[in-house]
C-alpha positions in Angstrom: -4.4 -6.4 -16.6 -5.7 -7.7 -20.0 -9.4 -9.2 -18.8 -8.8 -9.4 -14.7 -11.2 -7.3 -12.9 -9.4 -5.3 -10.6 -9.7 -5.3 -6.9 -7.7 -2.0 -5.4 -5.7 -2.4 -2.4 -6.4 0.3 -0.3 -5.1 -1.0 3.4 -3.4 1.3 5.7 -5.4 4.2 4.7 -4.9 3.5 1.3 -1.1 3.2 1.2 -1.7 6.9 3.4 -3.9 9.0 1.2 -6.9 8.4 3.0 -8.4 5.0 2.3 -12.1 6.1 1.5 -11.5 9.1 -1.1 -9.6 6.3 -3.2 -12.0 3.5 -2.6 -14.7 6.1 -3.9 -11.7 6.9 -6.8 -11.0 3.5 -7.6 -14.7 2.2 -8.0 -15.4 5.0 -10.1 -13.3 4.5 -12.2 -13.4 0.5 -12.6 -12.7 -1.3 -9.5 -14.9 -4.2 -9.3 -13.9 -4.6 -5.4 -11.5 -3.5 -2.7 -8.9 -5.2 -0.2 -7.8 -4.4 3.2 -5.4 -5.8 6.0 -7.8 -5.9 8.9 -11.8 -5.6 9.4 -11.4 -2.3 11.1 -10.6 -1.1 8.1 -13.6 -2.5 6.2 -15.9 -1.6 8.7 -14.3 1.9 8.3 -15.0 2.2 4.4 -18.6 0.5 4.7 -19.3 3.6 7.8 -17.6 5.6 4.9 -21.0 4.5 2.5 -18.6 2.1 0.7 -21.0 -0.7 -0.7 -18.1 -2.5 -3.4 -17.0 -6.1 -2.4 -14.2 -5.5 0.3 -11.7 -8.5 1.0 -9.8 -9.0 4.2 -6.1 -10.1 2.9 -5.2 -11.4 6.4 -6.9 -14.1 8.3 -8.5 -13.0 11.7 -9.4 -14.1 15.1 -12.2 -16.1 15.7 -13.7 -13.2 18.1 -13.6 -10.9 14.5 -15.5 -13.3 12.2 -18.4 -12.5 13.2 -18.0 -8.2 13.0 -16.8 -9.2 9.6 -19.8 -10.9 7.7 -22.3 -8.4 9.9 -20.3 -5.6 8.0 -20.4 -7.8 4.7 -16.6 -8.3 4.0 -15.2 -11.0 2.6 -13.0 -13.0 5.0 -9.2 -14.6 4.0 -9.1 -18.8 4.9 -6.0 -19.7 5.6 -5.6 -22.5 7.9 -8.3 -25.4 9.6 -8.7 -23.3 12.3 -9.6 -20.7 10.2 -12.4 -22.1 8.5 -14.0 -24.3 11.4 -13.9 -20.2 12.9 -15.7 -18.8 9.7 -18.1 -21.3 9.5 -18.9 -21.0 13.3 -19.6 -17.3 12.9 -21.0 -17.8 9.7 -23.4 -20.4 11.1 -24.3 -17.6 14.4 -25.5 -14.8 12.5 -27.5 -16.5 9.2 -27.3 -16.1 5.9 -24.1 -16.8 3.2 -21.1 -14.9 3.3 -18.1 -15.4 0.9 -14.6 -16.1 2.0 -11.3 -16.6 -0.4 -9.1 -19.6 0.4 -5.3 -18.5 0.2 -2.9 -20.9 -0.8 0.9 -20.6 0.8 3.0 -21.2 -2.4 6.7 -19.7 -0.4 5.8 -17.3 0.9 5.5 -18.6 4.5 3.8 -15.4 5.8 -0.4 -16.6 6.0 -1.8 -19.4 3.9 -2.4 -23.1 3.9 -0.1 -25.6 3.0 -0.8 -26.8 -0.7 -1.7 -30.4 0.8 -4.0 -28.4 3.2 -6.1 -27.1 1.0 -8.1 -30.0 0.7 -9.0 -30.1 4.2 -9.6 -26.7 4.6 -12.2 -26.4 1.3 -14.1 -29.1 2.8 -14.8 -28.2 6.0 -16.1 -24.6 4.2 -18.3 -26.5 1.5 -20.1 -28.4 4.4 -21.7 -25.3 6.2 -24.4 -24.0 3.6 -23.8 -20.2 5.3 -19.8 -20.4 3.9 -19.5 -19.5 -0.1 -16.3 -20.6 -1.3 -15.9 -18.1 -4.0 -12.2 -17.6 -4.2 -8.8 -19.0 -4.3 -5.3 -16.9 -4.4 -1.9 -16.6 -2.9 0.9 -13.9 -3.1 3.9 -13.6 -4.7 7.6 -12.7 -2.7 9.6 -11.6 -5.0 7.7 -10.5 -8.0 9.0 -7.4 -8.4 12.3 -9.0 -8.3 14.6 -8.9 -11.5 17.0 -11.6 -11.3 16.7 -14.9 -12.5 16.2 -16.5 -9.3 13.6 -14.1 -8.1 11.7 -14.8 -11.3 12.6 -18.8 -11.3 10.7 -18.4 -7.6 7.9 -16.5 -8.7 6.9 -18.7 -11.6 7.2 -21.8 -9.2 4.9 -20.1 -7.4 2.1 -19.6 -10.2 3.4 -23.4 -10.9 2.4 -24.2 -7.1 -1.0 -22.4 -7.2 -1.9 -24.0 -10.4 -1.6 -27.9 -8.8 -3.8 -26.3 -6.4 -6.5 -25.7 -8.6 -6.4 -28.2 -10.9 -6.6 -30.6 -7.9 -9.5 -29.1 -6.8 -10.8 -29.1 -10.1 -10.5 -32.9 -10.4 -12.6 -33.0 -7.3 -15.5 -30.9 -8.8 -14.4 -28.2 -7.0 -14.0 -24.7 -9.0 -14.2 -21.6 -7.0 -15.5 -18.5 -9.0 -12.2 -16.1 -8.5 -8.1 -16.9 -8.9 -5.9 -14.0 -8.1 -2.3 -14.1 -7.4 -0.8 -10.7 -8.8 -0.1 -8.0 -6.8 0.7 -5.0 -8.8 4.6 -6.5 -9.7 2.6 -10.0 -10.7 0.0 -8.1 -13.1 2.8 -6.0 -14.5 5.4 -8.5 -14.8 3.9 -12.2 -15.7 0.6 -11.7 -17.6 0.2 -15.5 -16.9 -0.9 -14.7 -13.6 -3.8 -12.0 -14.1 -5.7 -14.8 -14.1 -9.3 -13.5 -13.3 -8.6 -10.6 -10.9 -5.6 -8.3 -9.8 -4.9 -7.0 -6.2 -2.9 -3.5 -7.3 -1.8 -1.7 -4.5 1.6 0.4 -5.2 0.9 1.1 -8.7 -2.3 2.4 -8.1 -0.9 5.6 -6.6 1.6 6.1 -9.4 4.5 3.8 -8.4 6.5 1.0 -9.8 6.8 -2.1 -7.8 10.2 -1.6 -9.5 11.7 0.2 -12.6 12.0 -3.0 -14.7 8.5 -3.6 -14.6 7.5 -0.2 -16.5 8.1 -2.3 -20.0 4.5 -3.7 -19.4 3.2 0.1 -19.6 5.7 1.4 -22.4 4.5 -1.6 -24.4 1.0 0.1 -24.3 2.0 3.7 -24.4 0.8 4.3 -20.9 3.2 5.9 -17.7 2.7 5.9 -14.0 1.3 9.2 -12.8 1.7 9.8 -8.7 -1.8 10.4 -7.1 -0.1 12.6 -4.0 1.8 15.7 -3.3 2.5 16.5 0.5 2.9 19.6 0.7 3.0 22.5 3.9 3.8 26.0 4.2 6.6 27.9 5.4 5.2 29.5 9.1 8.5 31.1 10.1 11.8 32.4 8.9 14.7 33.6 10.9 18.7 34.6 10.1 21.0 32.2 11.6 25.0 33.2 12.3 27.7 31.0 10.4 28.5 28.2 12.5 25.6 27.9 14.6 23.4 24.5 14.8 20.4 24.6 14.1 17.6 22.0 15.9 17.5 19.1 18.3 21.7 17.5 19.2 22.9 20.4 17.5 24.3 17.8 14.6 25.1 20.4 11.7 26.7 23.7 11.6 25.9 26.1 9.2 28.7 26.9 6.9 27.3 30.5 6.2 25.2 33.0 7.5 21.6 31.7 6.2 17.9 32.4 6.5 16.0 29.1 8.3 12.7 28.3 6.9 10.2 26.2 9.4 8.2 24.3 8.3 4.8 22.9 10.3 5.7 18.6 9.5 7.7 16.7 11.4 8.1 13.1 12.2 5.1 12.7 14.3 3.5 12.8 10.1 5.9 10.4 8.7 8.6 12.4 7.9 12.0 10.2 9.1 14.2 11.7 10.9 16.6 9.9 8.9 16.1 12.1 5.9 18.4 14.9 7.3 21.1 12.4 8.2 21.1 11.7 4.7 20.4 14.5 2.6 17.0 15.2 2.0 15.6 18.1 0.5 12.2 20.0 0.1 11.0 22.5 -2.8 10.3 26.1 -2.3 9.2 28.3 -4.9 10.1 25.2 -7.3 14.1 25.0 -5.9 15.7 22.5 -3.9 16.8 23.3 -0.5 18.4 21.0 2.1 17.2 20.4 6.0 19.0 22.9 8.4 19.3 20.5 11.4 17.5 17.6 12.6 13.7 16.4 12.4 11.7 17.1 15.0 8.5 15.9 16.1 6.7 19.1 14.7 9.0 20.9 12.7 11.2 21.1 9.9 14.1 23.8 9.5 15.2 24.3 6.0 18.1 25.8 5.0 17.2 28.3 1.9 20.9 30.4 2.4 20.6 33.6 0.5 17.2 33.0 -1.5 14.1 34.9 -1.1 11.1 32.9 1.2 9.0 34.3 2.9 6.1 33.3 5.6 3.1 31.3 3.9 5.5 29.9 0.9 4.2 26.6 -0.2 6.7 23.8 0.6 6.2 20.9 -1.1 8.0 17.4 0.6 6.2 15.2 -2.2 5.6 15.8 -5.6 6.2 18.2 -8.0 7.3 22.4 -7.7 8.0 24.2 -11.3 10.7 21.8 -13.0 11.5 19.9 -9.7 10.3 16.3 -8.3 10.7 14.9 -4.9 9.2 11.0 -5.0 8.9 8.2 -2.4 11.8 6.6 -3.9 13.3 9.5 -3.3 12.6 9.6 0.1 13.0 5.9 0.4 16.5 5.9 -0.8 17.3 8.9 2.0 15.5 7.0 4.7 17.1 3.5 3.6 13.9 2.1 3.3 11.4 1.0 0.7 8.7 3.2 -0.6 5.8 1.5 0.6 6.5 2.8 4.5 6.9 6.1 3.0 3.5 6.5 1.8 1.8 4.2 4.5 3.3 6.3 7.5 2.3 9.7 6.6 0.4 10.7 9.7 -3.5 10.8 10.2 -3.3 14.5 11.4 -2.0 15.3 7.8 -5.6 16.7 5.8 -6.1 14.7 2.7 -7.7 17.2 -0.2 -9.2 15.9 -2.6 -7.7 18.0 -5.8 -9.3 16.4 -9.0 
């Protein structure tokens, strides 16, 4: 990060392992602020005793402002409507509340147009209850490894920097530039500027692999911050050729023991998984799935092997010389890792181990 502050991303429940143990984590150990996608979730961390800056990466509805500088977040600006709607709430309720201006340099999702951003800067520096602290965007394809992702991305730090220098001209310098996500801090340390947003990498993932150079350069590797793990709440032996679970899709080559297990996809376990192979540890081996996901369950196929009732199954992490990751899971579900982690389920207890 060289000298960026960092503000942790902990949106959707903190990339699902429970948004306020790693707010509490992540300001202990450095974090000079937080981001979120939407002011329940803010709210939700400052009901949580959260007190750390807390920025909302999305803009809101005008009806929202107002909930969100009561509960002392720090709003997104990304359009003229947006900030005639901040300063109006602003304005309602008294005092002066801080708000980042985010810049649309291709990624066409939220943001203003470059030749926006003058408009949209001065109707915020008229209202004496709007701070204009901040100024960012976000990068596409950062954690892309060809030469047009990276041709795109540095256009983009090329875009953002006209920006500001425009704005500079005018007298106008806001306090805080960020455009790296966790891909941008590792992979183009000309865009740390003066604070990250790290989400992925903050629970022990790479954006993707090529970016782990930044880390190696330092001697320092990704560690993953979560283990899902259940226990095994039945057993049963199953006849050769019968199929086990919802559709009947697979029949058993052998006579095998089923192990269920109490996770289904109701917690963010795919159903595609068993389409495509996935397995689960069990007293630190690999077994496959025995038939299809259900909402609830899991069956496991462990053939021969010794389990038994109350057997720790883990889904995520490590068991004796074995790993399961998100990527793992990812590739299985044909997906990316960051819905992996953000859908496990809200009935799933989050322990806090360390």
């Amino acid at each position: 990060m060289g000298g960026a502050s960092l503000c942790a991303v902990v949106k959707a429940d903190g990339y699902g392992h429970g948004a306020s143990r790693v707010a509490e984590a992540a300001v202990l150990a450095g974090a000079e602020s937080l981001a979120v996608a939407v002011v329940d979730e803010g709210i939700e961390l400052r009901d949580a005793g959260v007190v750390a800056p807390i920025l909302i990466l999305s803009e809101v509805v005008p009806e929202a402002v107002s909930d969100a500088f009561r509960n002392g977040l720090t709003l997104t600006i990304g359009s003229l409507e947006g900030a005639k709607a901040a300063v109006r709430g602003a304005e309602a309720i008294g005092g002066r509340h801080p708000v980042h201006v985010k810049v649309d340099t291709g990624m066409h999702r939220m943001g203003a147009a470059p030749e926006a951003v003058d408009d949209v800067i001065e109707v915020l520096r008229a209202s004496a209850a709007i701070d204009p602290e901040g100024l960012f965007t976000h990068f596409s394809v950062a954690d892309g490894s060809s030469s047009d992702d990276r041709a795109f991305t540095r256009d983009q730090i090329a875009r953002f920097d006209q920006v500001a220098a425009s704005l500079a001209q005018r007298g106008v310098a806001p306090r805080v530039h960020h455009l790296s996500n966790s891909a941008g801090a590792l992979g183009y340390p000309e865009a740390r500027r003066s604070m990250v947003r790290v989400g992925i990498a903050l629970y022990g993932y790479l954006p993707s692999s090529w970016l782990g150079g930044a880390l190696e350069e330092k001697g320092v590797r990704l560690e993953t911050a979560l283990t899902l793990r259940s226990r095994v709440v039945a057993t049963r032996r199953v006849a050769a050729g019968e199929r086990p679970s919802y559709r009947r899709l697979r029949a058993l080559e052998r006579e095998a023991t089923v192990a269920i297990v109490p996770l289904g996809y109701a917690d963010g376990y795919p159903r595609k998984l068993f389409e495509n192979g996935a397995e689960v540890l069990i007293r630190g081996k690999r077994y496959p799935l025995a038939g299809s996901v259900t909402m609830d369950q899991l069956l496991v196929d462990v053939g021969d092997e010794e389990v038994a009732v109350g057997d720790d199954v883990v889904l995520l992490g490590r068991q004796g010389e074995e790993t399961i990751t998100a990527d793992d899971w990812a590739a299985w579900a044909e997906t990316i890792k960051w819905e992996i982690l953000a859908r496990i389920g809200a009935r799933v207890s989050r322990v806090s181990v360390d």
